[in-house]
Jmol script that loads the backbone (N, CA, C; Angstrom):
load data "model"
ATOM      1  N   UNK A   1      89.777  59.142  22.613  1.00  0.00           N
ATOM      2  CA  UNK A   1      90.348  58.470  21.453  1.00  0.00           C
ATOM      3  C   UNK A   1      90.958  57.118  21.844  1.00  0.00           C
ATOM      4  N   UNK A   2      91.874  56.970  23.071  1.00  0.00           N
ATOM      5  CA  UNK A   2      92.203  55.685  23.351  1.00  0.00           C
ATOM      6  C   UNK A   2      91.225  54.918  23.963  1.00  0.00           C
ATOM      7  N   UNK A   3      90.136  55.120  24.104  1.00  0.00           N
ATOM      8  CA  UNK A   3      88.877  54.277  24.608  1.00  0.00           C
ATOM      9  C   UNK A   3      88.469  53.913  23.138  1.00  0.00           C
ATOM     10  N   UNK A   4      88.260  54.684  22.276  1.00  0.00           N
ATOM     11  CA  UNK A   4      87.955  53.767  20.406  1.00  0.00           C
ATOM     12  C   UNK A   4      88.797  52.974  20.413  1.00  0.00           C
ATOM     13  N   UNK A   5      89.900  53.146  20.277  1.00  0.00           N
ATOM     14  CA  UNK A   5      91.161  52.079  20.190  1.00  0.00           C
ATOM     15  C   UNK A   5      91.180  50.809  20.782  1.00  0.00           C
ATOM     16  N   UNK A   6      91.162  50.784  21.888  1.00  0.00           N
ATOM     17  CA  UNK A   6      90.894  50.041  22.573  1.00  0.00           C
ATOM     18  C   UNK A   6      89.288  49.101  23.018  1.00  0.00           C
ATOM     19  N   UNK A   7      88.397  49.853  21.974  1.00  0.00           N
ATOM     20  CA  UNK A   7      86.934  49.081  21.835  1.00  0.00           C
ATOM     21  C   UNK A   7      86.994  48.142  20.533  1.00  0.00           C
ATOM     22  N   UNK A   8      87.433  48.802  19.529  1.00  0.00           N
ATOM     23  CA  UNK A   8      87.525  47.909  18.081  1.00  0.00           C
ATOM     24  C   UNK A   8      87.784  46.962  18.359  1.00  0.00           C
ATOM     25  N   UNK A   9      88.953  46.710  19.001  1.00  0.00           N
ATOM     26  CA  UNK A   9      89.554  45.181  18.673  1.00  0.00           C
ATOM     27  C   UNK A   9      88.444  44.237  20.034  1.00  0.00           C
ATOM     28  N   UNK A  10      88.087  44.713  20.751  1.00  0.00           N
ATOM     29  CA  UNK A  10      87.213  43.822  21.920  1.00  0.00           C
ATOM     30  C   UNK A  10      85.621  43.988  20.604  1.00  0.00           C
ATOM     31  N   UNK A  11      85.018  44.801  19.941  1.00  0.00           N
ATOM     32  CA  UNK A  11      84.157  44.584  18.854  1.00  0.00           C
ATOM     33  C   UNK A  11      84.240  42.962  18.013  1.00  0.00           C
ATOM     34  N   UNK A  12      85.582  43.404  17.550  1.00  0.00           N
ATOM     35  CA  UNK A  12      86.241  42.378  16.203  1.00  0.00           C
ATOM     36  C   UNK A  12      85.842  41.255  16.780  1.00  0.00           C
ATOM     37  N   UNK A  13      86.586  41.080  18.546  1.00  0.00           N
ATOM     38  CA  UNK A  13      86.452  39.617  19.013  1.00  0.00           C
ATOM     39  C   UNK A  13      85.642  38.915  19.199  1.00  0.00           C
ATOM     40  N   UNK A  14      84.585  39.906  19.551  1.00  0.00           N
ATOM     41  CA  UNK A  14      82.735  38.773  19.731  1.00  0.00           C
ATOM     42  C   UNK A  14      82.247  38.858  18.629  1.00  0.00           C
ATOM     43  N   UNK A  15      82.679  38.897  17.739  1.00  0.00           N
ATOM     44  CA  UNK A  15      82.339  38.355  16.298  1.00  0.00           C
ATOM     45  C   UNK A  15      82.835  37.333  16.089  1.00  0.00           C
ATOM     46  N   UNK A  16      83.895  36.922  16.904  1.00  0.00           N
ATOM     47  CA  UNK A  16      84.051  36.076  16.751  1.00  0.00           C
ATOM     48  C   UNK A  16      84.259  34.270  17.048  1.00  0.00           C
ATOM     49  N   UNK A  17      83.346  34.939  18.534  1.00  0.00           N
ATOM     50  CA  UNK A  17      82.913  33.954  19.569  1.00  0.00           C
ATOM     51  C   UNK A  17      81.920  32.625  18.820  1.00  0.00           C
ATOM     52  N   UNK A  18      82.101  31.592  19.529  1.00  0.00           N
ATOM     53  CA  UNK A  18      81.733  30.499  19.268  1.00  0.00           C
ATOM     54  C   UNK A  18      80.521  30.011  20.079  1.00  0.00           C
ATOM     55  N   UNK A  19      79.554  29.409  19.869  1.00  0.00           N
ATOM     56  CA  UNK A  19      78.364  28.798  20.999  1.00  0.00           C
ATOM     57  C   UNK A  19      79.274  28.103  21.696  1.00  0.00           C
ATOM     58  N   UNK A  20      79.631  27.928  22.863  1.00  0.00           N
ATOM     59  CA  UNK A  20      79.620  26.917  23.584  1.00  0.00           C
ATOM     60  C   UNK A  20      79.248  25.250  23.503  1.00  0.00           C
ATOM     61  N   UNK A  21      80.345  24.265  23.358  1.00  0.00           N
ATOM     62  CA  UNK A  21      79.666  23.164  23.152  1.00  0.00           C
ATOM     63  C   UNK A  21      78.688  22.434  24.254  1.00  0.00           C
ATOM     64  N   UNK A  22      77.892  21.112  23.969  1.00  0.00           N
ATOM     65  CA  UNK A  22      76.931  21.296  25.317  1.00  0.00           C
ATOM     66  C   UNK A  22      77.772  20.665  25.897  1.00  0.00           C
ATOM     67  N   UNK A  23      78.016  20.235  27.425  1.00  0.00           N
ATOM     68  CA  UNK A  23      78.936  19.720  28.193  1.00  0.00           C
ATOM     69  C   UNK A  23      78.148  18.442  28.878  1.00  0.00           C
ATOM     70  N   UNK A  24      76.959  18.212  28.274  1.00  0.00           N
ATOM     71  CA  UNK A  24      76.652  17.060  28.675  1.00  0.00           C
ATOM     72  C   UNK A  24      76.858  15.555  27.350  1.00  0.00           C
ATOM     73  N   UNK A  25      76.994  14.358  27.819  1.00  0.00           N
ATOM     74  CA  UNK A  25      77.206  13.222  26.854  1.00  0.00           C
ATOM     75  C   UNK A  25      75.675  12.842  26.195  1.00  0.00           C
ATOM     76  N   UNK A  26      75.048  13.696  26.301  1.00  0.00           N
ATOM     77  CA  UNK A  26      73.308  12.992  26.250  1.00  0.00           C
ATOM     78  C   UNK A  26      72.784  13.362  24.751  1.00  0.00           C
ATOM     79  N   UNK A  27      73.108  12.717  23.867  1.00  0.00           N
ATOM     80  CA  UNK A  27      72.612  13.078  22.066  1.00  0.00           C
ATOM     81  C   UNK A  27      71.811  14.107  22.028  1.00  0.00           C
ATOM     82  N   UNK A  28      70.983  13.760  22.674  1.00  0.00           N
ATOM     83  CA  UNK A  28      69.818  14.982  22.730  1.00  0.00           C
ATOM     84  C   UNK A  28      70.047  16.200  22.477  1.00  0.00           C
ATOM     85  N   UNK A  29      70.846  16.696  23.301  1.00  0.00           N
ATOM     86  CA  UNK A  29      71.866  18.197  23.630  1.00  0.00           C
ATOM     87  C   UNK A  29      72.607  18.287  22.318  1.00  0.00           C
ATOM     88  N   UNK A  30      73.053  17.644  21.985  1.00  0.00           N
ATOM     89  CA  UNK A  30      74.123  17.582  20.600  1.00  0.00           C
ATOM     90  C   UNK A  30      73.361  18.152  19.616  1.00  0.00           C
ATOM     91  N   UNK A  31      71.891  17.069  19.212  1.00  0.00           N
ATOM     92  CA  UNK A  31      70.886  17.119  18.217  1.00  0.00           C
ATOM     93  C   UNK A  31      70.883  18.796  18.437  1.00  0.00           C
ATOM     94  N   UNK A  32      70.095  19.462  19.530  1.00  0.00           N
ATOM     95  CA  UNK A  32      69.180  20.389  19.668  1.00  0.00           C
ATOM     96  C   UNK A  32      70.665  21.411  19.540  1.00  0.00           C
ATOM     97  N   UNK A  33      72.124  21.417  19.700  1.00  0.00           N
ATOM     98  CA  UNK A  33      73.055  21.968  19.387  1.00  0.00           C
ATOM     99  C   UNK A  33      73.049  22.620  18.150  1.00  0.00           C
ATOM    100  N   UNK A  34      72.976  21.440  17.535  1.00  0.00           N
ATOM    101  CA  UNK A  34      73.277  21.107  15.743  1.00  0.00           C
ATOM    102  C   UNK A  34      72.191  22.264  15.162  1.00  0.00           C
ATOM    103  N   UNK A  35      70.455  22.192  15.942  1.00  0.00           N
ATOM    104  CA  UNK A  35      69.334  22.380  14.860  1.00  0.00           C
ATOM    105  C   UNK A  35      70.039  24.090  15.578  1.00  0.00           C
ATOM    106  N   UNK A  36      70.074  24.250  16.705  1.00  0.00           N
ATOM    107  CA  UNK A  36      69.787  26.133  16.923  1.00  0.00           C
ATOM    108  C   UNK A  36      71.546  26.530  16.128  1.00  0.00           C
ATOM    109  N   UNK A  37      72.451  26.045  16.274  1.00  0.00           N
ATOM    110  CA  UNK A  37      73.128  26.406  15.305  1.00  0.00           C
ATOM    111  C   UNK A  37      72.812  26.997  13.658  1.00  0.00           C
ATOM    112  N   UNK A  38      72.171  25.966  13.306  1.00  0.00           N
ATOM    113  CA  UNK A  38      72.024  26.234  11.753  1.00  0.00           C
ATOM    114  C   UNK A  38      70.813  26.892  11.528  1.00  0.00           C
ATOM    115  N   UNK A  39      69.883  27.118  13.062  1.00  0.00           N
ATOM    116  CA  UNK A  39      69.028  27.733  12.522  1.00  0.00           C
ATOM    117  C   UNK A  39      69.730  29.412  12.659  1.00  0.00           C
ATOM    118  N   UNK A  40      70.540  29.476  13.726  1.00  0.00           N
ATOM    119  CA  UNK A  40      71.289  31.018  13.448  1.00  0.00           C
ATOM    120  C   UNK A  40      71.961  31.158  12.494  1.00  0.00           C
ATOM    121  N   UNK A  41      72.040  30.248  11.395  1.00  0.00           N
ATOM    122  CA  UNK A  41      72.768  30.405  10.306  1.00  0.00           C
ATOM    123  C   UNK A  41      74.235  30.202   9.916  1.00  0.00           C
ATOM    124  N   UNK A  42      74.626  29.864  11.201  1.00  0.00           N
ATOM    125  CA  UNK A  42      75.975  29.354  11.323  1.00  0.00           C
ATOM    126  C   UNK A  42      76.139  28.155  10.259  1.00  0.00           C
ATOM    127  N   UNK A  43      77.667  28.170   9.888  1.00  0.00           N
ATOM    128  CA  UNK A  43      77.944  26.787   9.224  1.00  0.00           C
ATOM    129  C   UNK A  43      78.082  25.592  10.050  1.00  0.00           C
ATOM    130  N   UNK A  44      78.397  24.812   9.550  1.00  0.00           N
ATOM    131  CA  UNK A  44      78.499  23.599  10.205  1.00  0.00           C
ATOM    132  C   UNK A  44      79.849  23.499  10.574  1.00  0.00           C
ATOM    133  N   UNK A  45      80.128  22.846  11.722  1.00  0.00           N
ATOM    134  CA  UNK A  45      81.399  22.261  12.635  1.00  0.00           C
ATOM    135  C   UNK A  45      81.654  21.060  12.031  1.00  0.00           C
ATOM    136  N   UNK A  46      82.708  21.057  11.275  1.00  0.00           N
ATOM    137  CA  UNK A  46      83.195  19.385  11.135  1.00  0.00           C
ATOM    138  C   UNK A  46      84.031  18.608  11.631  1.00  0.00           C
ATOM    139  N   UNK A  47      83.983  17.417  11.831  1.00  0.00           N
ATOM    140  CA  UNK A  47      84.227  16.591  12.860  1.00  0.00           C
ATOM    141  C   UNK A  47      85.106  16.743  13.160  1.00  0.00           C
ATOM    142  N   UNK A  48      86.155  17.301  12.586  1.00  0.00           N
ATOM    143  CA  UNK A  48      87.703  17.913  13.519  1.00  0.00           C
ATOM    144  C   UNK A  48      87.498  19.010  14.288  1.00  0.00           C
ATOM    145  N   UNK A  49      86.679  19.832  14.096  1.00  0.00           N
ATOM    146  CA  UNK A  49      86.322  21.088  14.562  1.00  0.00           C
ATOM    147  C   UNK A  49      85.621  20.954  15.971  1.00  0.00           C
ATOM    148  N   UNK A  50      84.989  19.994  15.910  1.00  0.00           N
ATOM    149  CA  UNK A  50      84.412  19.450  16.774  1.00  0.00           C
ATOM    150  C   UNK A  50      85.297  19.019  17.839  1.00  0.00           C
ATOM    151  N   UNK A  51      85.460  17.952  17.597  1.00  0.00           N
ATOM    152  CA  UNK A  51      86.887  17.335  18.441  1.00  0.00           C
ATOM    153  C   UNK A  51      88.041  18.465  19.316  1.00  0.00           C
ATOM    154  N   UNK A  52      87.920  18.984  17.865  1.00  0.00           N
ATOM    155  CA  UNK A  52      89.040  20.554  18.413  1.00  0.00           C
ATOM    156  C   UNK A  52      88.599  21.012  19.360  1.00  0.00           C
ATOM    157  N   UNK A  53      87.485  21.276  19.367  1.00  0.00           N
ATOM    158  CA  UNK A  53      86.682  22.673  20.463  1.00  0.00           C
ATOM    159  C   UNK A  53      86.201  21.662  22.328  1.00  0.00           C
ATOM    160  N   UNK A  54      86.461  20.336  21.485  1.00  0.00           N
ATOM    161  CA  UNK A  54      85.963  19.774  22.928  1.00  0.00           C
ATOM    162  C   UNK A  54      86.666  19.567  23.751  1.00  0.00           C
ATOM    163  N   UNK A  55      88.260  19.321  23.157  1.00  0.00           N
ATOM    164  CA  UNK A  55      89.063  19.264  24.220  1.00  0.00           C
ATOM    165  C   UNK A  55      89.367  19.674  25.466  1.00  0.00           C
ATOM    166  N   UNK A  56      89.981  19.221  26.288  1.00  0.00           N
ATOM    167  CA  UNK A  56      90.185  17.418  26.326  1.00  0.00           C
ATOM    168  C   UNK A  56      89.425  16.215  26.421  1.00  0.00           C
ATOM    169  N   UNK A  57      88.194  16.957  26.588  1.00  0.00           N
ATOM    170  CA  UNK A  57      86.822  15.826  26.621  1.00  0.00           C
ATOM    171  C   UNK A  57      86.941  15.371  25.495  1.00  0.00           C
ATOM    172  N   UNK A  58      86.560  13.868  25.213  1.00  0.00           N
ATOM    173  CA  UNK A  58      86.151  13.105  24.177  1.00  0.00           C
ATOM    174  C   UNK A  58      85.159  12.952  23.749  1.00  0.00           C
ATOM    175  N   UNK A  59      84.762  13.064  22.270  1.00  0.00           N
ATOM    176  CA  UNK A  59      83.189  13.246  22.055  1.00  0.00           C
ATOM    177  C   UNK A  59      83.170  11.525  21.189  1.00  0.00           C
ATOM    178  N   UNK A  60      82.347  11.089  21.337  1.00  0.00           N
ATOM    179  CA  UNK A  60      81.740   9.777  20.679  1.00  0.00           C
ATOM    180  C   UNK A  60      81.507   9.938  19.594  1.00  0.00           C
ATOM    181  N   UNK A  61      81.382   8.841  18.988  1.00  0.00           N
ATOM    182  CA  UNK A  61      80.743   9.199  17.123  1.00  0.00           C
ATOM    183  C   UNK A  61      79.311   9.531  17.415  1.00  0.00           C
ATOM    184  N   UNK A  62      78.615   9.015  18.355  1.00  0.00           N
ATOM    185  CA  UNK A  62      76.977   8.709  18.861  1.00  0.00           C
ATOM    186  C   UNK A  62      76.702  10.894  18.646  1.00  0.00           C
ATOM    187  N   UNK A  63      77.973  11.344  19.431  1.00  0.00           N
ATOM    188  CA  UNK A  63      77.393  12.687  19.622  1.00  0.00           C
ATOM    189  C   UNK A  63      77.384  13.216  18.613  1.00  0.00           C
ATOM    190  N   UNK A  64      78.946  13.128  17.699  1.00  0.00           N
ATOM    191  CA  UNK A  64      78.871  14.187  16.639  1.00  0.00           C
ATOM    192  C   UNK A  64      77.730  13.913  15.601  1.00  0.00           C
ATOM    193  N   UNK A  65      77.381  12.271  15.365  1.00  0.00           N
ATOM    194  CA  UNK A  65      76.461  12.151  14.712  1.00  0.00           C
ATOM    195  C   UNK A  65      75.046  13.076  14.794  1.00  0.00           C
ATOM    196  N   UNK A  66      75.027  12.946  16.174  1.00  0.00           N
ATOM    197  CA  UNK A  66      73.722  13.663  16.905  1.00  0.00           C
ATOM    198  C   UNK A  66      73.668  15.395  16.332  1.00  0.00           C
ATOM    199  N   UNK A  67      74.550  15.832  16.395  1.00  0.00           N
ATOM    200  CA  UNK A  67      75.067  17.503  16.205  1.00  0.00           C
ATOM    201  C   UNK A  67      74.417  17.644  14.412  1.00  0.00           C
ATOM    202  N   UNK A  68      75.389  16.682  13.962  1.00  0.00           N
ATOM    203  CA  UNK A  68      75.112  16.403  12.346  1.00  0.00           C
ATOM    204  C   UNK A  68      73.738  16.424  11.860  1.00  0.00           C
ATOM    205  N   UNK A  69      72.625  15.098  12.601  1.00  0.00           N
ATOM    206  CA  UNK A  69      71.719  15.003  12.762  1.00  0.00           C
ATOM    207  C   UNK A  69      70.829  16.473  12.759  1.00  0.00           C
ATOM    208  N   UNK A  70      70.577  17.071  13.823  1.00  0.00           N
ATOM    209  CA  UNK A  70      70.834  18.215  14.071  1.00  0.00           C
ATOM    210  C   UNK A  70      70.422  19.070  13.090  1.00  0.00           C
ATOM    211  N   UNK A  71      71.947  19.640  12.970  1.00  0.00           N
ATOM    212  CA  UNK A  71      72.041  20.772  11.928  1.00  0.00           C
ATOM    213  C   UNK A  71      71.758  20.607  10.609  1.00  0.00           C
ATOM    214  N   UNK A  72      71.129  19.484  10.049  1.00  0.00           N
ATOM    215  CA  UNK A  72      70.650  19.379   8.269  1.00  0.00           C
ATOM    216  C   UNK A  72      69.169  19.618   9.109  1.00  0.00           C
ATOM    217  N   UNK A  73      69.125  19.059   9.948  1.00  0.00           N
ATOM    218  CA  UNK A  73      67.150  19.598  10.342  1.00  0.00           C
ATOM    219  C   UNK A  73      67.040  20.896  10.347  1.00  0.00           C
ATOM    220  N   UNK A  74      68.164  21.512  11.168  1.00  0.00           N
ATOM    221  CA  UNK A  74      67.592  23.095  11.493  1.00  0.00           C
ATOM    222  C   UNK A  74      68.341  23.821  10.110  1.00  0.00           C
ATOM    223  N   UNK A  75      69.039  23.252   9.300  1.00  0.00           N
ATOM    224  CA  UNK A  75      69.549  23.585   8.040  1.00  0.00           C
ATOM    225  C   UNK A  75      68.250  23.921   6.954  1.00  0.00           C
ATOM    226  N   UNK A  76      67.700  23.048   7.083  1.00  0.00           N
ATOM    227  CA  UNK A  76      66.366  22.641   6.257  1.00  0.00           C
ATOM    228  C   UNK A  76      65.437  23.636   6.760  1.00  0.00           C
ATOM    229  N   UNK A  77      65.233  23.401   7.716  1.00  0.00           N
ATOM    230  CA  UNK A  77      64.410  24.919   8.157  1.00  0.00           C
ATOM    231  C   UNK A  77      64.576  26.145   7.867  1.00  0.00           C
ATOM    232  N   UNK A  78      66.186  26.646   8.249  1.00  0.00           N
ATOM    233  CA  UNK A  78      66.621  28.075   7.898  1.00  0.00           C
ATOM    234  C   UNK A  78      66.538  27.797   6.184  1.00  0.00           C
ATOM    235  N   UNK A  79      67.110  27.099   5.802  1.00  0.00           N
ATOM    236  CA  UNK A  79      66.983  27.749   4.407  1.00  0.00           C
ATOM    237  C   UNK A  79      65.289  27.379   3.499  1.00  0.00           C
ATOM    238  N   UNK A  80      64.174  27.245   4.137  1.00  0.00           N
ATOM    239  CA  UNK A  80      63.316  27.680   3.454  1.00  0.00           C
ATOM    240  C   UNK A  80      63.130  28.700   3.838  1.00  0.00           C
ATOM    241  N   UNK A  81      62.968  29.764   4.394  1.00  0.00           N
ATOM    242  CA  UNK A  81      62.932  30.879   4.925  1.00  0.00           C
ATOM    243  C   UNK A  81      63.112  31.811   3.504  1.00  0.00           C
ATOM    244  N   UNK A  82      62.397  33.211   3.729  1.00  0.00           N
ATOM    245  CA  UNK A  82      62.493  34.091   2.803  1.00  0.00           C
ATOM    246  C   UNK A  82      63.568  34.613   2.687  1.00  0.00           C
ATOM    247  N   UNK A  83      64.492  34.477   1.527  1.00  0.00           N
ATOM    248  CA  UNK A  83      65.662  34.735   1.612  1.00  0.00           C
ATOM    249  C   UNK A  83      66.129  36.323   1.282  1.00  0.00           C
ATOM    250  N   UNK A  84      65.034  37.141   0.686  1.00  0.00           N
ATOM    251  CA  UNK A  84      64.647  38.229   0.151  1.00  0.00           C
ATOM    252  C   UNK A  84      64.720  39.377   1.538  1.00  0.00           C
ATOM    253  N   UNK A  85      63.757  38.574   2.432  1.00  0.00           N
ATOM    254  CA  UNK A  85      63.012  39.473   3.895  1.00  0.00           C
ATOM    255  C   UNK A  85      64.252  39.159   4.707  1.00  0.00           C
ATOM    256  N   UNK A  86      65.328  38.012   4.495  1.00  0.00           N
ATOM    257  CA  UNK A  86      66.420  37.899   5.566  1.00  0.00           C
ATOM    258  C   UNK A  86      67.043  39.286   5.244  1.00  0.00           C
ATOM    259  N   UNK A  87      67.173  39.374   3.884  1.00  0.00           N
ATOM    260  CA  UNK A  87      68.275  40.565   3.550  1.00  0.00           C
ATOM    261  C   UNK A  87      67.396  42.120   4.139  1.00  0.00           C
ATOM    262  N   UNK A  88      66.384  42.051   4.094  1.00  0.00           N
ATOM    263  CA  UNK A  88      65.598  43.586   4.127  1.00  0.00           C
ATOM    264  C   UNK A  88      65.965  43.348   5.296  1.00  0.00           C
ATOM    265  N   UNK A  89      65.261  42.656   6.326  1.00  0.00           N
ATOM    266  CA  UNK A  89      65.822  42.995   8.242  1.00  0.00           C
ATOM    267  C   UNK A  89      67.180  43.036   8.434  1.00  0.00           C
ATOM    268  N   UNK A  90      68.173  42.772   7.598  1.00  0.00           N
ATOM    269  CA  UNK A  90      69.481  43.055   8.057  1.00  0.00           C
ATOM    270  C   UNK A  90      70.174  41.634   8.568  1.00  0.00           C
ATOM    271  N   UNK A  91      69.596  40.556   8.566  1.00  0.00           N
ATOM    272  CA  UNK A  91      69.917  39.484   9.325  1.00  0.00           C
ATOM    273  C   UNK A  91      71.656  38.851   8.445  1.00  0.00           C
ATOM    274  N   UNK A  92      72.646  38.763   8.915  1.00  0.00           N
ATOM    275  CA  UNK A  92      73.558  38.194   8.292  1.00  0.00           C
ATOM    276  C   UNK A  92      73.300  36.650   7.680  1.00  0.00           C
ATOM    277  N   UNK A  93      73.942  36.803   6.617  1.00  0.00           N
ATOM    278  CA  UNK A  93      74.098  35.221   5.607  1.00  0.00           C
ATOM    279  C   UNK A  93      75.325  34.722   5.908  1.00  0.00           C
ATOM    280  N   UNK A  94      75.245  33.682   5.954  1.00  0.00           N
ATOM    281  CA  UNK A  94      76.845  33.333   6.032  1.00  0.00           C
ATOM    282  C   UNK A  94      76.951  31.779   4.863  1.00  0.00           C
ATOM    283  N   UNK A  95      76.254  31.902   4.084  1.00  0.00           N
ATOM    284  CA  UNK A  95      76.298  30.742   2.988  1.00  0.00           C
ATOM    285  C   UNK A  95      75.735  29.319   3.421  1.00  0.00           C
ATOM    286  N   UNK A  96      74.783  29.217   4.285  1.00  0.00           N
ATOM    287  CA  UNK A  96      74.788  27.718   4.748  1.00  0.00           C
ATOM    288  C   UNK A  96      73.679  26.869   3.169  1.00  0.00           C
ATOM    289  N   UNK A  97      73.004  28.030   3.078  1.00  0.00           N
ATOM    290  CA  UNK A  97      72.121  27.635   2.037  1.00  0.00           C
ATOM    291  C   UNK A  97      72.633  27.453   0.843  1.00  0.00           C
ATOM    292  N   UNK A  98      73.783  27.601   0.157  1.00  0.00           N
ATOM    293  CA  UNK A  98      74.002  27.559  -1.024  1.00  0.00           C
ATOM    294  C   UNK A  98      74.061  26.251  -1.927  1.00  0.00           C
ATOM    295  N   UNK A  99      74.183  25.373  -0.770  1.00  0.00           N
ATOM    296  CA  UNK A  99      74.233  23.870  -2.006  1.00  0.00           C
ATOM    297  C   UNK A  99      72.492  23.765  -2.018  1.00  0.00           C
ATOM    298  N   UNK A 100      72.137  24.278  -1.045  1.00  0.00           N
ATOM    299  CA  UNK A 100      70.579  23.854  -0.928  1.00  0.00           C
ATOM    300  C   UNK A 100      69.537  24.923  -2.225  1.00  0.00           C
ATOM    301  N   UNK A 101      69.776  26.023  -2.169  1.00  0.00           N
ATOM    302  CA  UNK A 101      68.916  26.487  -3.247  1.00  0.00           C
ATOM    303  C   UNK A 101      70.577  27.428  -3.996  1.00  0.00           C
ATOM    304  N   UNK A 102      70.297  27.765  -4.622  1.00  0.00           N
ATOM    305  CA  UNK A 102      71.698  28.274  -6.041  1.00  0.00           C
ATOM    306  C   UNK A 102      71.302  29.656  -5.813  1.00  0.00           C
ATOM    307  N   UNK A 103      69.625  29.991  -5.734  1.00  0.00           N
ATOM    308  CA  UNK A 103      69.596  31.598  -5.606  1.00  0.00           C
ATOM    309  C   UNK A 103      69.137  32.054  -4.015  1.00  0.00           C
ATOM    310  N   UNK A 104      69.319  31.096  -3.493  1.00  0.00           N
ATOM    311  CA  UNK A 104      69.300  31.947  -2.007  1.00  0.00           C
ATOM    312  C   UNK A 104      70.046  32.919  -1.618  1.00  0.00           C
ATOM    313  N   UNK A 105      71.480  32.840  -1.926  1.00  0.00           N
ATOM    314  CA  UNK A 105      72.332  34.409  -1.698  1.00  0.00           C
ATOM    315  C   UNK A 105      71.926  35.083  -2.554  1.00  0.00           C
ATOM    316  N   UNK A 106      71.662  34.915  -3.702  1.00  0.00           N
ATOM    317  CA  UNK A 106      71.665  35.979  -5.086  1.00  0.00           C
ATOM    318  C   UNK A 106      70.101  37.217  -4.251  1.00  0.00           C
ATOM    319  N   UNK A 107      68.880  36.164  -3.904  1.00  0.00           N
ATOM    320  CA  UNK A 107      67.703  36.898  -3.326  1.00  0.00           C
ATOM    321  C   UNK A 107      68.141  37.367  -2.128  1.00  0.00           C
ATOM    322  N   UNK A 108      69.125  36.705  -1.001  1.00  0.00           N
ATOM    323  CA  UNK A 108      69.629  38.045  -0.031  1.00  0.00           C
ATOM    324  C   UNK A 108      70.094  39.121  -0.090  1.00  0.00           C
ATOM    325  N   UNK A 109      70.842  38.831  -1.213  1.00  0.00           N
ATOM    326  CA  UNK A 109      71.637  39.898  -1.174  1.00  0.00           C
ATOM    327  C   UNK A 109      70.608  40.911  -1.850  1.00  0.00           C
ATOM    328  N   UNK A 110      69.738  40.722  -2.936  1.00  0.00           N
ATOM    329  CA  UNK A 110      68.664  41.799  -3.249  1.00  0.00           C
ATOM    330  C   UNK A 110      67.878  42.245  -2.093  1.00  0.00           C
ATOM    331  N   UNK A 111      67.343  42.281  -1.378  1.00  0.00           N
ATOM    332  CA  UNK A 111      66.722  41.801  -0.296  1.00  0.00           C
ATOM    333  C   UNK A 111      67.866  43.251   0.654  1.00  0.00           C
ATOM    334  N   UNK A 112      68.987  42.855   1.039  1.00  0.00           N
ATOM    335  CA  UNK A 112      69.925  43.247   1.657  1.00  0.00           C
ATOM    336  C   UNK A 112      70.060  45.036   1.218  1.00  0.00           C
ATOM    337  N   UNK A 113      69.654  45.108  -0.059  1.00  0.00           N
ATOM    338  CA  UNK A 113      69.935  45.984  -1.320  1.00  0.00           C
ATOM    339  C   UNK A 113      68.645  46.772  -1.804  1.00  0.00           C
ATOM    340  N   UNK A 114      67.793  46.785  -0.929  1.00  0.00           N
ATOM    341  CA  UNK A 114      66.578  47.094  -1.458  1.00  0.00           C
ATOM    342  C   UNK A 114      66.439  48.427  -0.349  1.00  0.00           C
ATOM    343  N   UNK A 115      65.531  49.283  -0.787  1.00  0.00           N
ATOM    344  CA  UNK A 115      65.514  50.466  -0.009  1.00  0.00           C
ATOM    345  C   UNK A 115      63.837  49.744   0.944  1.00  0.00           C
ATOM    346  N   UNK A 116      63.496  48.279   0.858  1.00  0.00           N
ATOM    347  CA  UNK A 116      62.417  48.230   1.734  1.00  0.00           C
ATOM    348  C   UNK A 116      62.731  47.845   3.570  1.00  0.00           C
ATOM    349  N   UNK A 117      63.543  47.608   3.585  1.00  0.00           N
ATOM    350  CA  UNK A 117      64.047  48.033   5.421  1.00  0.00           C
ATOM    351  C   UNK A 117      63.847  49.048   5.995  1.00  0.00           C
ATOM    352  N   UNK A 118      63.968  50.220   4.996  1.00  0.00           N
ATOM    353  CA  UNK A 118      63.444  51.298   5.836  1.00  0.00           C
ATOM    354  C   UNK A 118      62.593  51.627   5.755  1.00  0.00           C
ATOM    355  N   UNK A 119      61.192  51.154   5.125  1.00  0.00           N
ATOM    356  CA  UNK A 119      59.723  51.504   5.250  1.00  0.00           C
ATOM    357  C   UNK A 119      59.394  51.436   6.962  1.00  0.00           C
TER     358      UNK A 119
END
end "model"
wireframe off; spacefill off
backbone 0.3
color backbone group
């Protein structure tokens, strides 16, 4: 019983882990940051968030731009995706799509809700 106890809260926490920012100054890294971010569906880091997480390193406008850059590409990607089949495999939403299509959550969540995952 004190081994459950003591697993939950180490569970809770890598949920709530962050990617790693890249530790190099080279846009490139930033860009390709930005696209695998949003293609895991993550939201976007905004530029304080950014800043926040880099400390004490200084990030350039050149990078965050790059990150930005980035993540509307791999944004654009994830949300054409079947938003229906995200929900049947189980894959978590976390809203990145919503300014982009209005019924992309509404079809996950059906999708999410459907007895076809377990075929």
């Amino acid at each position: 019983m004190k081994a459950l106890v003591l697993t939950i809260p180490l569970l809770l926490l890598t949920g709530c882990v962050q990617t790693p920012l890249p530790q190099s100054d080279h846009a490139l890294d930033w860009h390709t940051f930005g696209v695998e971010s949003a293609l895991e569906g993550k939201m976007a880091l905004s530029e304080a968030r950014l800043f926040k997480l880099a400390e004490p390193r200084d990030l350039s406008a050149n990078l965050v731009a790059s990150y930005q850059a980035g993540y509307q590409e791999g944004k654009q990607q994830y949300c054409q995706q079947n938003a229906y089949m995200l929900g049947v495999i189980g894959k978590p939403y976390y809203g990145i799509c919503d300014d982009v299509d209005p019924f992309f959550k509404q079809d996950y969540l059906s999708g999410k809700m459907s007895t076809a995952g377990g075929l």
